[in-house]
MMTF fields as JSON, N, C-alpha, C and O atoms, coordinates in Angstrom:
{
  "mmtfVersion": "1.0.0",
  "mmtfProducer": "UNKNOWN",
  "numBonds": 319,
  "numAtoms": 320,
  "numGroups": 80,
  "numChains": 1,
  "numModels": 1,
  "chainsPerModel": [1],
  "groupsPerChain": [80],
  "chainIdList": ["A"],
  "bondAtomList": [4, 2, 8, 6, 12, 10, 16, 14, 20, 18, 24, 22, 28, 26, 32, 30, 36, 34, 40, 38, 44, 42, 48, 46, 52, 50, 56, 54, 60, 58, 64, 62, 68, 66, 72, 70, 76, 74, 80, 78, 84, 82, 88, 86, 92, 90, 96, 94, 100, 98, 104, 102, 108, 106, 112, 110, 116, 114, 120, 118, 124, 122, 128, 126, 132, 130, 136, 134, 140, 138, 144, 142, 148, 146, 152, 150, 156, 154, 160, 158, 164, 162, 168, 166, 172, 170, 176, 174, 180, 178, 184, 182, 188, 186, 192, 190, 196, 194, 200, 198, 204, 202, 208, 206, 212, 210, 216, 214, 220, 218, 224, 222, 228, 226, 232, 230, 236, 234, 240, 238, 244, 242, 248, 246, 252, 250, 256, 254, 260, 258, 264, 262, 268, 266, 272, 270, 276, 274, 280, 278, 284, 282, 288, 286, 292, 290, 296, 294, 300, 298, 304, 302, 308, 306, 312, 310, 316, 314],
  "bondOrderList": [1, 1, 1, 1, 1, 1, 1, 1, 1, 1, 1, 1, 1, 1, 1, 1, 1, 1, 1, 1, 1, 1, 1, 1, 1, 1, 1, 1, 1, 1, 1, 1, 1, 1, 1, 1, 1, 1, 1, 1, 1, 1, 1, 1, 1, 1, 1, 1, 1, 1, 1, 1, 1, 1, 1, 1, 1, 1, 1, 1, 1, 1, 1, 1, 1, 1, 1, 1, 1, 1, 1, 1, 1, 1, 1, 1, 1, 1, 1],
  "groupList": [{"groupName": "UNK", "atomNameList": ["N", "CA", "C", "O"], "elementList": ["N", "C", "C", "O"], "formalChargeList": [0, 0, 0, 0], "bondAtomList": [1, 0, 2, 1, 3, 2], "bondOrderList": [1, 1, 2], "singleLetterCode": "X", "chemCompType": "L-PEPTIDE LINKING"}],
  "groupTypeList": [0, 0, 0, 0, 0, 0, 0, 0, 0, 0, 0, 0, 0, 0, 0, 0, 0, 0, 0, 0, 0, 0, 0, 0, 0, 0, 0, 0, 0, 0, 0, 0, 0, 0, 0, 0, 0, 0, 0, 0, 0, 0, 0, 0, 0, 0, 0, 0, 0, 0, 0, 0, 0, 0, 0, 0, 0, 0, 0, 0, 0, 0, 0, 0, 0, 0, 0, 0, 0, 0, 0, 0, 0, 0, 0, 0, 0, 0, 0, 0],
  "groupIdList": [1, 2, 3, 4, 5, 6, 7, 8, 9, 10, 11, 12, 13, 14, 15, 16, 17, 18, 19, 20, 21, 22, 23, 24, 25, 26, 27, 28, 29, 30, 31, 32, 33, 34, 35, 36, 37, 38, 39, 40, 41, 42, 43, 44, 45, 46, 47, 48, 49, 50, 51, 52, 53, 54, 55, 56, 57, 58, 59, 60, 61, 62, 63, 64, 65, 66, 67, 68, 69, 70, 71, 72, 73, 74, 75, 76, 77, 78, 79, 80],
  "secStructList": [7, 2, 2, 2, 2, 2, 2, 4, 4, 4, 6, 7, 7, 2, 2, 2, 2, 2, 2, 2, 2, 6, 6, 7, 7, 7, 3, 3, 3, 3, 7, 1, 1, 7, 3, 3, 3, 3, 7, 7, 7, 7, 7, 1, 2, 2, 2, 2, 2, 2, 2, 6, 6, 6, 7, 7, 7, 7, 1, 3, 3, 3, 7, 7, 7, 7, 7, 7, 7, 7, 7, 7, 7, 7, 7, 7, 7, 7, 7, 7],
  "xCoordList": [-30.869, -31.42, -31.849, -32.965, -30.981, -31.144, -32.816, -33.776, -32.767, -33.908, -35.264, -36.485, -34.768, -36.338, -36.433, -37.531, -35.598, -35.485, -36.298, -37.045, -36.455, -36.349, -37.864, -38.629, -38.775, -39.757, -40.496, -41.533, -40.445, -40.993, -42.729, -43.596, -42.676, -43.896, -44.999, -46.092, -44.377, -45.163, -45.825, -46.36, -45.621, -46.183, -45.923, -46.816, -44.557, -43.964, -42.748, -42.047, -42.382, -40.873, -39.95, -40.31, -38.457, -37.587, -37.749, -37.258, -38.327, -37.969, -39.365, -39.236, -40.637, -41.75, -40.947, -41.159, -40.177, -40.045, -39.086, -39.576, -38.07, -36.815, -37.601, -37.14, -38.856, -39.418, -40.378, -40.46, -40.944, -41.106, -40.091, -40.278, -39.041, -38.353, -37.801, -37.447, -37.913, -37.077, -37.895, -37.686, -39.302, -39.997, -39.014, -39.246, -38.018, -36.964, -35.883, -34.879, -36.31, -35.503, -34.323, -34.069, -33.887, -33.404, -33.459, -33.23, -33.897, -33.951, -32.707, -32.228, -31.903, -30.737, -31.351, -32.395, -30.604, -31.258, -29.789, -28.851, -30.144, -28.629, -28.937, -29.942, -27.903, -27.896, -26.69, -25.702, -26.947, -25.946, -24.73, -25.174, -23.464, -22.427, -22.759, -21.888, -23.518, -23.736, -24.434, -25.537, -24.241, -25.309, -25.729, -24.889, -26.88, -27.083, -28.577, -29.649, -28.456, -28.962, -30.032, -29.669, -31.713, -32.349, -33.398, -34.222, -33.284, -34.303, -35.373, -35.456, -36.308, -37.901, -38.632, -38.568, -39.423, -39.777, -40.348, -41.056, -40.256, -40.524, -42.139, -42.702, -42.99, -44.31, -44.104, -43.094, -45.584, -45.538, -45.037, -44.443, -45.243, -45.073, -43.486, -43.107, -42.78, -41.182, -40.749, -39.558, -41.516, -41.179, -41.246, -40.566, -41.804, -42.073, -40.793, -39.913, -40.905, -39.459, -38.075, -37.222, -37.987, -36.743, -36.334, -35.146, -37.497, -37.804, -37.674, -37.317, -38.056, -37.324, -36.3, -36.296, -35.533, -34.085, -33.406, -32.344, -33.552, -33.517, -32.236, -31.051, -32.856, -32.33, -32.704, -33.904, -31.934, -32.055, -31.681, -30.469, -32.631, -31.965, -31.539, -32.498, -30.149, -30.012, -30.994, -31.182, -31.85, -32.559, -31.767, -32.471, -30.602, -29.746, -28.304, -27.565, -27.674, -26.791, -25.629, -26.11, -24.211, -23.527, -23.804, -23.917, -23.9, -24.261, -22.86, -21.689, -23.562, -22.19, -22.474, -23.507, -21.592, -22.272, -21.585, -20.419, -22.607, -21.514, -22.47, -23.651, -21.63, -22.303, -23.168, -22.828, -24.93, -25.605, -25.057, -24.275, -25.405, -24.873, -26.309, -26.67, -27.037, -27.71, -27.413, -26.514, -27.655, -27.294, -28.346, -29.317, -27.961, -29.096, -28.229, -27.312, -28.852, -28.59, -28.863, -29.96, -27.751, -28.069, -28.793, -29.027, -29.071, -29.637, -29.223, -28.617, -29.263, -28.656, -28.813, -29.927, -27.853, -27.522, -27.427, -26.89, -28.501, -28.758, -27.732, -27.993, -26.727, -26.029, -26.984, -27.988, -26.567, -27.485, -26.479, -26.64],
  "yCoordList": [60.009, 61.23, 62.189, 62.703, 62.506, 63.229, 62.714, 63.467, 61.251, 61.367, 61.156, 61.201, 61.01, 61.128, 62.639, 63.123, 63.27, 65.248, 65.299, 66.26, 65.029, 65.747, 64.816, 65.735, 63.513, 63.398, 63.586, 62.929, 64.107, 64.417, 64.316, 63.452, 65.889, 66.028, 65.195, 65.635, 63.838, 63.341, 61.896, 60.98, 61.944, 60.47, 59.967, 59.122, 59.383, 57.916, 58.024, 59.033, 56.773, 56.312, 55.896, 55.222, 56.326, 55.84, 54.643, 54.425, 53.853, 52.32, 52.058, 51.232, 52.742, 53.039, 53.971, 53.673, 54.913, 55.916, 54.636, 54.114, 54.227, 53.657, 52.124, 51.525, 51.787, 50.599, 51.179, 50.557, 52.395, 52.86, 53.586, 53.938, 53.717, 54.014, 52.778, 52.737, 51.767, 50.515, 50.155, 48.973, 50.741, 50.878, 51.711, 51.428, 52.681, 52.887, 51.734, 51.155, 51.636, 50.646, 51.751, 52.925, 50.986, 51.263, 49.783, 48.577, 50.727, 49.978, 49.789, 50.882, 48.858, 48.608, 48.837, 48.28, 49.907, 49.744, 50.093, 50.852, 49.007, 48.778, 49.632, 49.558, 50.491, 51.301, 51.291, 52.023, 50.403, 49.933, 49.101, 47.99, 49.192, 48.576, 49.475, 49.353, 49.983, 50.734, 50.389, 50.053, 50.285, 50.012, 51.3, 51.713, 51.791, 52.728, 52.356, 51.864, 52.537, 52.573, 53.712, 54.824, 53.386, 54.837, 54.626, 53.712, 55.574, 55.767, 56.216, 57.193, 55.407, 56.076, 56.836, 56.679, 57.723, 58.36, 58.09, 57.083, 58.657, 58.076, 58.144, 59.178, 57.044, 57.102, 58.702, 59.155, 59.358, 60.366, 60.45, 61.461, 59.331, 58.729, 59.313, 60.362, 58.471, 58.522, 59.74, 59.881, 60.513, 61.843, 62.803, 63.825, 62.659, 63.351, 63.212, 64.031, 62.001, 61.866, 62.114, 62.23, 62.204, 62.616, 63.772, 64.083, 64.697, 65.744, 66.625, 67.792, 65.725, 66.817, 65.7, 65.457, 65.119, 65.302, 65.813, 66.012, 66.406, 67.346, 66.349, 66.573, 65.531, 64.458, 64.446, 64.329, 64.54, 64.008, 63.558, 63.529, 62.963, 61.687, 61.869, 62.069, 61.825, 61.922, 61.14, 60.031, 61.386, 60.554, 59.44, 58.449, 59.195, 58.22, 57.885, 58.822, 56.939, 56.548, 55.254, 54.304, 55.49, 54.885, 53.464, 53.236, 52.557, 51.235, 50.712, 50.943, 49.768, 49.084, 47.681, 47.495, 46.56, 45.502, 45.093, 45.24, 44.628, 44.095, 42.875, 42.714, 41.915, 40.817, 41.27, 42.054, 40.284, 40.596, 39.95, 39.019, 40.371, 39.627, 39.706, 40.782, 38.504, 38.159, 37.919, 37.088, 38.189, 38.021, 37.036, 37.334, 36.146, 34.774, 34.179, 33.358, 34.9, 34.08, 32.78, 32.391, 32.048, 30.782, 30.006, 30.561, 29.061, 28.339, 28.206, 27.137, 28.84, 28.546, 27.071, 26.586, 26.291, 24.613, 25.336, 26.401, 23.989, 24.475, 22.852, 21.743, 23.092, 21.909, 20.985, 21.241, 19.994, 18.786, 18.301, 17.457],
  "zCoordList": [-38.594, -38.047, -39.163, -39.072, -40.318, -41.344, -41.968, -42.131, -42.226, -43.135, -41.623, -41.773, -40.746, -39.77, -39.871, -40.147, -39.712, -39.538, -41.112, -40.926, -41.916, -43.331, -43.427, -43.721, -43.355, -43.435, -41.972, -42.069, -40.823, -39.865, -40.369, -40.235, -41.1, -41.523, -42.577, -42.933, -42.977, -43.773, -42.981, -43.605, -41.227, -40.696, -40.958, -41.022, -41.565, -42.037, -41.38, -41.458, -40.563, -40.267, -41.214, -42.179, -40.987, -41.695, -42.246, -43.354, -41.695, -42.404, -43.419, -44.323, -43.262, -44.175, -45.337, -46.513, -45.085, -46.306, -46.984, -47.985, -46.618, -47.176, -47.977, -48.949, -47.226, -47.881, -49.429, -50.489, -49.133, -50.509, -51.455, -52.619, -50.727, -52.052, -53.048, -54.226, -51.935, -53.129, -53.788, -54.064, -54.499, -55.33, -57.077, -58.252, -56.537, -57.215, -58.421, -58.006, -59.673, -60.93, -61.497, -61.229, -62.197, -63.154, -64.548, -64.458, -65.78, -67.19, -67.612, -67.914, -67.787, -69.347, -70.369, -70.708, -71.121, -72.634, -73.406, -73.16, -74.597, -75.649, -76.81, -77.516, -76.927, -78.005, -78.883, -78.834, -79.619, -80.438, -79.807, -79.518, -79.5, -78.666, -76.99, -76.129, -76.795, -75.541, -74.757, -75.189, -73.394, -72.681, -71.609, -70.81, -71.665, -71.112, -69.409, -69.759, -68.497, -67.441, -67.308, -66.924, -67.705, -67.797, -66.706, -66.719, -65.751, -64.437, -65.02, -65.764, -64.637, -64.7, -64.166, -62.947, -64.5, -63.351, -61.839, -61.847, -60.623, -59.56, -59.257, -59.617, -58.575, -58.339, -57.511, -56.972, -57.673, -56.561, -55.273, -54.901, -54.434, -52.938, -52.957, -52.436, -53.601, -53.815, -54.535, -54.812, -54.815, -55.518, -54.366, -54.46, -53.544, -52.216, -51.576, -51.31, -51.398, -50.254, -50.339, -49.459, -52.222, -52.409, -52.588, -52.667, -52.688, -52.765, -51.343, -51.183, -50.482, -49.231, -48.616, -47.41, -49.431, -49.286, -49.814, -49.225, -51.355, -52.268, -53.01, -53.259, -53.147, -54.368, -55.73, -55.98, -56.609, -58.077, -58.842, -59.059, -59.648, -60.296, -61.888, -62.633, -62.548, -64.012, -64.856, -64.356, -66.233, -66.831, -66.959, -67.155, -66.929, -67.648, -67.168, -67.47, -66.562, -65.951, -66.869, -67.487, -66.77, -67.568, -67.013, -65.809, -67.957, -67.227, -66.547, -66.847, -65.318, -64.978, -64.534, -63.89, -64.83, -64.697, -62.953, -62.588, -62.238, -61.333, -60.64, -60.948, -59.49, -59.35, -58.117, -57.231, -58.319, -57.028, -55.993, -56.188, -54.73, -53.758, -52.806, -52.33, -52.602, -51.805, -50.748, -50.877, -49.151, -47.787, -46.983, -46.287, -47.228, -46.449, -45.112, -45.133, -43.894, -42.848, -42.434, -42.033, -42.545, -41.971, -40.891, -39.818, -41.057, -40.124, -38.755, -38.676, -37.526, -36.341, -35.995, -36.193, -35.505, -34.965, -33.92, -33.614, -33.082, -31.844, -31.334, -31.8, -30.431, -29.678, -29.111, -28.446, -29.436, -28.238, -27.628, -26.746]
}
């Protein structure tokens, strides 16, 4: 409800705004024994939207490593 209330005015549905934001990275970059996580800036589109959620993003985030987890639904077996 929050983010349909907050882009109302821009003609895009929740699931259009939320599909351009995962346009959203983050870079690893090693600085010496460090690993540092640096956000890039956002395309305009996504600068909008986070903008009237009144989100912001640090240039730079402590890195953290963790495992992906892909979600692949299986094949339904149909009984014979």
């Amino acid at each position: 409800m929050h983010l349909r209330n907050a882009w109302k005015e821009q003609d895009i549905t929740v699931e259009e705004g939320l599909e351009q934001l995962s346009a959203l990275t983050a870079i690893n970059i090693k600085v010496k024994n460090q690993i540092l996580s640096k956000i890039p800036k956002p395309n305009l589109r996504c600068k909008k939207l986070l903008d009237l959620l009144e989100v912001r993003f640090p240039t730079y985030l402590p890195y953290v490593e963790f495992d992906k987890v892909t979600k692949i639904n299986p094949p339904i077996r149909k009984k014979v």
